[in-house]
N, C-alpha and C positions, 0 to 999 in steps of 0.2 A: 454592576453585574449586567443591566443591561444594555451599557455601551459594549461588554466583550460579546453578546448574543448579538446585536447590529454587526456587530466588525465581521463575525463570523459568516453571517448572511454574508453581506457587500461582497469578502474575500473569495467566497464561493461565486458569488454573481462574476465577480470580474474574471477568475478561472474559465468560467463554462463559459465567456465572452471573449477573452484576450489568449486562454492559453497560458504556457509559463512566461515569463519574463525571458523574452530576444536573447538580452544583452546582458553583464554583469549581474548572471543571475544568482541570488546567495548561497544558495545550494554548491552549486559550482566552485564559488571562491571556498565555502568550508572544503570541498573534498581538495583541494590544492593545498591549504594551509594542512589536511589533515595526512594527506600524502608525505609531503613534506617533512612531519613529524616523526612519521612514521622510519621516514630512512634513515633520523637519528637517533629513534627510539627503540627498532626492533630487535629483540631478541627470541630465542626461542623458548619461550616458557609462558602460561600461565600470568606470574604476576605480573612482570614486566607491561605483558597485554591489557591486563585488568587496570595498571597505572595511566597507561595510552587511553583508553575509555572514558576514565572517570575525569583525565585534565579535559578533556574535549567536547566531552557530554557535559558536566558539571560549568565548563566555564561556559558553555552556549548557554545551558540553562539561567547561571548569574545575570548573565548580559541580559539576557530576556526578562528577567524577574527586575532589574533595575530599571530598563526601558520600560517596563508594564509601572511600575509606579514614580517614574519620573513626570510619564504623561497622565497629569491628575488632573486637567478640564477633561469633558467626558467627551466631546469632541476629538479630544488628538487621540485620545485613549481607543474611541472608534476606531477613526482613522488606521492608527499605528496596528491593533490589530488588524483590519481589513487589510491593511499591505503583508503582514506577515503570513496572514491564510494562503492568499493570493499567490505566493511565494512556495510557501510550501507543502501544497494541494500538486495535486496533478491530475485531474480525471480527463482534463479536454484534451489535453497532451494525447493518456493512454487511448482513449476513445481514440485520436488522431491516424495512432501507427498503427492500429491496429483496424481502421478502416484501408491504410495505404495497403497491407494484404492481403486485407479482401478485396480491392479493386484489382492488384496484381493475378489474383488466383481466378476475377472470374473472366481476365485477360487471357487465362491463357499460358502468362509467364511464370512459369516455376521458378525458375533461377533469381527471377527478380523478387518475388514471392520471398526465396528464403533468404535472401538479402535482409528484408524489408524486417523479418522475422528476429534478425540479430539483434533488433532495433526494442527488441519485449523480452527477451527469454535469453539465456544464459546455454544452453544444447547447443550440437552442431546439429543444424539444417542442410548441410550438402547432400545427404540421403532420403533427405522426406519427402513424399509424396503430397498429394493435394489434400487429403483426409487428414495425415500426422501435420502439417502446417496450420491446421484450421483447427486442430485438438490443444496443439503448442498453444495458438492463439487465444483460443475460449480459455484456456488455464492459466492464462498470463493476467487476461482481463480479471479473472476471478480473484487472484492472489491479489493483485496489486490494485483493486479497488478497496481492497481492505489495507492493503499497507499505506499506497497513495493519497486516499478519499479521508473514508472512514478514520481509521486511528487519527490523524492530524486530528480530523474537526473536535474527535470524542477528547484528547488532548489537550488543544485547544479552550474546551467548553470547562473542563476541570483545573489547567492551570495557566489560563490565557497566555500570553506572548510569551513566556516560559515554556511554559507546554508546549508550545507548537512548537517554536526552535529544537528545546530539549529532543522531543521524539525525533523530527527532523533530521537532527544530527546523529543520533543513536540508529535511525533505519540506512542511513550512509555509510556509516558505519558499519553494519552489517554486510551492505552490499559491496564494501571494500574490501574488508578482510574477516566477515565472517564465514567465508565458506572453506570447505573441507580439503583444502591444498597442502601440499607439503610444507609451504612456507606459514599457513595462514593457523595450522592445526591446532597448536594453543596459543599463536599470541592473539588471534583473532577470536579466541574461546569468551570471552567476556563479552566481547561486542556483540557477537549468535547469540548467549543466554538472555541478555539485555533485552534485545528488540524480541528475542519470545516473549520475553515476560511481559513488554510492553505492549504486546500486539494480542493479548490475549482475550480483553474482552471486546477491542473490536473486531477479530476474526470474528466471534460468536455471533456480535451485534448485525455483522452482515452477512451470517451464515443466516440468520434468523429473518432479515430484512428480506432477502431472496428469496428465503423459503416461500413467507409473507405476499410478496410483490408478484411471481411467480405470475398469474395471471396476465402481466403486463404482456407477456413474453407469448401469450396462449401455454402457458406451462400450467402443472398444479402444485399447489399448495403442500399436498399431501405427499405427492410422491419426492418434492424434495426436500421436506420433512424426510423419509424415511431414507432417502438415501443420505441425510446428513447421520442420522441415527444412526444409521447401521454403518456406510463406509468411512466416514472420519478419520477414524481412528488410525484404519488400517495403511494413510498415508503417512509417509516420513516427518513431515511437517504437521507440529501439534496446531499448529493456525491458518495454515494451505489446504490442510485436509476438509475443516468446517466448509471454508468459502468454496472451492473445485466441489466439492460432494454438494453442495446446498445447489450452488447452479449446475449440476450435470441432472439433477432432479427438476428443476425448474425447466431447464431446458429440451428435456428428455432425451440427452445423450449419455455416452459414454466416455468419462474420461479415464488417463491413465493411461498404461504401457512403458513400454520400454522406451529410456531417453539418456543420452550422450552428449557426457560434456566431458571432450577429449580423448582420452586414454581411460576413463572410467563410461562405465555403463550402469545404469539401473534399472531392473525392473520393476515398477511398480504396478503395485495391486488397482483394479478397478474401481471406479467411482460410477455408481447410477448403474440403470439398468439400459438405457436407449441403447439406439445406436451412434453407429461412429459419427463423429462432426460430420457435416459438411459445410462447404463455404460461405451459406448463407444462415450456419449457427453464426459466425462474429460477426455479421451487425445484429442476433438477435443477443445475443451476451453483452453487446455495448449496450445497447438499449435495456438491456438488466441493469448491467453496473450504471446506469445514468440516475436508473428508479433509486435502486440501492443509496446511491449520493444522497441525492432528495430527501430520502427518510431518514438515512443518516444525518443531515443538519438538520433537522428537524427536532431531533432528538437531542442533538447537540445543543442546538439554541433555548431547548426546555432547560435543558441541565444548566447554562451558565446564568438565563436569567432566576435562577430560580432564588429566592432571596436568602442573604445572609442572615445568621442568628447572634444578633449582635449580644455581647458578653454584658451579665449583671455584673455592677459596681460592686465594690466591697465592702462592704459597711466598716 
């Protein structure tokens, strides 16, 4: 147990050092293998979707579960985790594109701005101004330090190199075809409930972290304590709402509005009581989500080394 709590460290040190992997990165080749599937498996329904999930998720997870106990010196076992965190962690990444915005916005260039912007968030940016750019931004950091960061490692710490692939491939999965398209509406229904279900307690965990950390930032504690309390709920996502409402209190802003992806519009309800973003909230949100990482493995590394309860004999 505690070769999976090293690997976990190490995997995170090399993230917040190297970034993802350049080149044949494995994330990458699953969404190709899982594309591909998908053109000769889709249909419109429910089950068909739920079958697509479970070969994909289920056989990542076996793979994983067999490599975690093939490597039985406790050195490859490190090792083998420390490459698979490393893999599929993102935080240096998101921190990355989401400072390239904030260089663009305080340039000057909008257009390049909402270029850079396509690069985090799922909306059309051809109409946003410099405030909705920098709101997109802070809510992208927010969500995806809990899908990116957080869930891996907590994943990770509970069912080592399984874990980490499994979720891995299950939040890919979501971002392929679990959103609300004509094409995607029930065969992609099983993939969305999945990664809810999986993302559940580490939304919490880093709505809670934030809250917590909140100081890092010059934020308080308290107020985004009560902006998780009170606005949560009232966003569409049972696990975007914790994280967006935790840091819009921490940070003393405003998230929320109106947002457009394509021919659909949404309005959504407010988060926190501040004001609107400005440009120089996404480096103070990166440097949340940086905190939030930190205590997140922290947390993680408690949980996996924590000792097994080995079974009495039977008389």
């Amino acid at each position: 147990m505690r070769s999976r709590a090293i690997g976990l460290v190490l995997g995170f040190a090399a993230d917040r050092v190297l970034g993802d992997p350049s080149r044949f990165h494995p994330v990458a080749g699953f969404g190709t293998v899982a594309g591909r599937l998908e053109q000769r498996m889709w249909a419109d329904d429910r089950t068909t979707g739920a079958g697509y999930t479970a070969v994909l998720v289920g056989g990542t997870a076996a793979a994983g579960i067999v490599a975690d106990r093939a490597a039985t010196h406790p050195l490859a076992r490190t090792l083998l985790t420390a490459a698979t965190t490393w893999a599929v962690i993102g935080g240096r990444s998101l921190g990355r594109e989401a400072g390239h915005v904030h260089a663009w916005l305080e340039a000057g260039n909008l257009p390049a701005a909402r270029e850079q912007l396509t690069h985090l968030v799922g909306r059309d940016p051809s109409d946003l101004d410099a405030a909705e750019i920098s709101r997109a931004t802070v809510e992208s950091v927010a969500e995806n330090t809990s899908d990116a960061v957080v869930a891996p490692l907590l994943a990770g710490a509970a069912g080592g190199i399984g874990g980490l692939v499994a979720y891995r491939a299950a939040n890919t999965l979501d971002a392929m075809v679990g959103h609300r398209s004509d094409r995607y509406r029930r065969f992609g229904w099983a993939s969305a409930r999945l990664d809810d279900v999986l993302n559940l307690a580490p939304a919490r965990l880093s709505a809670l972290l934030g809250a917590v950390l909140a100081p890092v930032v010059g934020g308080s504690t308290a107020a985004a304590f009560r902006a998780w309390t009170r606005d949560a709920r009232r966003h569409p996502s049972p696990n975007a709402g914790p994280v967006e409402a935790s840091f819009a209190g921490a940070l003393g802003v405003r998230l929320g509005g109106t947002n457009v992806y394509g021919t659909r519009v949404e309005h959504r309800p407010t988060l926190g009581d501040g004001r609107p973003p400005a440009t120089a909230d996404i480096a103070r949100s990166v440097r949340l989500a940086d905190a939030v990482g930190v205590g997140a493995l922290v947390v993680s590394a408690v949980i996996a080394a924590r000792p097994r309860r080995r079974q009495r004999p039977r008389p």
